[in-house]
C-alpha angles and dihedrals in degrees: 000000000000091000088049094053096049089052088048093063098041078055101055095039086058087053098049091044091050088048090051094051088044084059103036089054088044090053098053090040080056102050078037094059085041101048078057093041088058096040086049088044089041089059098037094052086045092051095040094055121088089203088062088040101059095035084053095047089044098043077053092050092047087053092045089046088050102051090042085054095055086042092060085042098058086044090058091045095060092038082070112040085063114012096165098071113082116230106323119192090264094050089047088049094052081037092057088034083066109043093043093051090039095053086046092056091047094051094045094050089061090025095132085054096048083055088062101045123133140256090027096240083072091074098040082056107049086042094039102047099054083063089052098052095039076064101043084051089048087045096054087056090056093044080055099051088039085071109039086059101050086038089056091044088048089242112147108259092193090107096043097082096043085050087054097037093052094039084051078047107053098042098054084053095049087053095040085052090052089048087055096051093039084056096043089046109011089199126157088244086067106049085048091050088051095051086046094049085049087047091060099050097059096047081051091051090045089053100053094047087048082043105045092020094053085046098054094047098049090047090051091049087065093054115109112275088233098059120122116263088349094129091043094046085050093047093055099039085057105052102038086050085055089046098050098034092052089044096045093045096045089049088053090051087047095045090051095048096041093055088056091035136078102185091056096047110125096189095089135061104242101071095061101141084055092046093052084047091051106043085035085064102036108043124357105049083040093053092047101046095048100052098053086054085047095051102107110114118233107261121257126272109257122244091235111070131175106242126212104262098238 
């Protein structure tokens, strides 16, 4: 009986100890449930409020002023520093960098009032054609490095702008053609078809700086170590090619998820935590980054010139 007893209370210890460690786990599994549910309250408060809304959608259009404002800084610079070239790629690149950042700061400042535009297309188009014009200004620095590598390979450039100028092309009337449906029928598939088109554009974008960009940079590699400016040029090549392709890759996966999703769409006000992260990543951060990279000015015209023999 003894014996028995004593089994009995180890019994009955094991049990006790079990049950403590059963509480103990589905407490923290608790705290831990509570700490998401008021992460998950804490951005949906911060979405739903039209206080948060509007502080999120003006902190977006400071940073886009500002960088617009560093972009028409650089352009004067150079301006300056020779103003007797016309407008030169760079100067056209610091020209579009403007505009494009400039136009987002000023949609983001009356950003509630675009939301209630009418008829709805309004609103497809002032969100729609800063994203059309942030590719045609990558694409311009593409189009730049495109021909510094077949120049240097003594391969004929003549075909590289009106390839630029008819993808630029294609690609505005394909949207304006969208725009036109969406207003005639204003239906879910197109929008869907819109966000997918754009998509597209951007993983096109991402290919050719990861194309031209990786073959610059591997062609500068083989360059002699003593030449002049050779590590520097690498250096910058390099970085602005990982910029723009991430960028341009992360706004294609956004862009994807956001045409079948409703809770990534970034067309509406309510989303504006995801908005500040997506336009953070894409273009902002991006812009920023590549023209301080990009900051060297061109160097000074010499005092002694060739002159046409006449």
């Amino acid at each position: 009986m003894r014996i028995g007893g004593v089994e009995v209370m180890r019994f009955a210890s094991e049990m006790m100890s079990s049950s403590s460690l059963s509480s103990s786990s589905s407490s923290s599994s608790a705290v831990e449930m509570l700490n998401l549910k008021e992460a998950s309250n804490w951005w949906s408060d911060v979405n739903e409020s039209p206080i948060w809304q509007d502080r999120i959608f003006h902190v977006l259009a400071v940073l886009y002023g500002i960088v617009s404002v560093v972009a028409v800084i650089q352009l004067v610079r150079i301006q300056l520093r020779v103003p007797e070239y016309g407008w030169t790629t760079q100067k056209v690149f610091h020209f579009l960098n403007f505009v494009v950042n400039g136009v987002r700061a000023v949609v983001f400042v009356f950003r509630r009032n675009v939301q209630f535009m009418h008829p709805e297309i309004l609103q497809h188009i002032l969100l729609d054609i800063p994203s059309l014009a942030f590719f045609t200004t990558y694409a311009l620095l593409v189009l730049f490095w495109a021909e510094i590598y077949y120049q240097a390979r003594a391969v004929s450039t003549d075909g590289l702008r009106p390839s630029f100028f008819t993808i630029n092309a294609v690609v505005y009337v394909v949207q304006i053609a969208l725009w036109l449906v969406l207003w005639w029928k204003p239906v879910r598939i197109m929008i869907i078809l819109s966000k997918m088109f754009f998509a597209g554009v951007s993983l096109f974008a991402a290919l050719g700086f990861l194309l031209y960009g990786g073959r610059l940079f591997l062609m500068l590699q083989r360059f002699p170590v003593e030449s002049k400016g050779r590590r520097k040029k690498l250096q910058e090549v390099g970085y602005v090619t990982t910029i723009c392709f991430t960028c341009f890759l992360i706004r294609c996966i956004m862009m994807c998820f956001a045409a079948f999703d409703e809770g990534a769409n970034l067309d509406v006000l309510d989303h504006p935590i995801l908005n500040f992260i997506y336009y953070l990543l894409v273009e902002i951060l991006p812009s920023s980054l590549v023209l301080f990279i990009l900051r060297k000015l061109p160097p000074k015209r010499g005092i002694t010139q060739y002159h046409q023999i006449r």
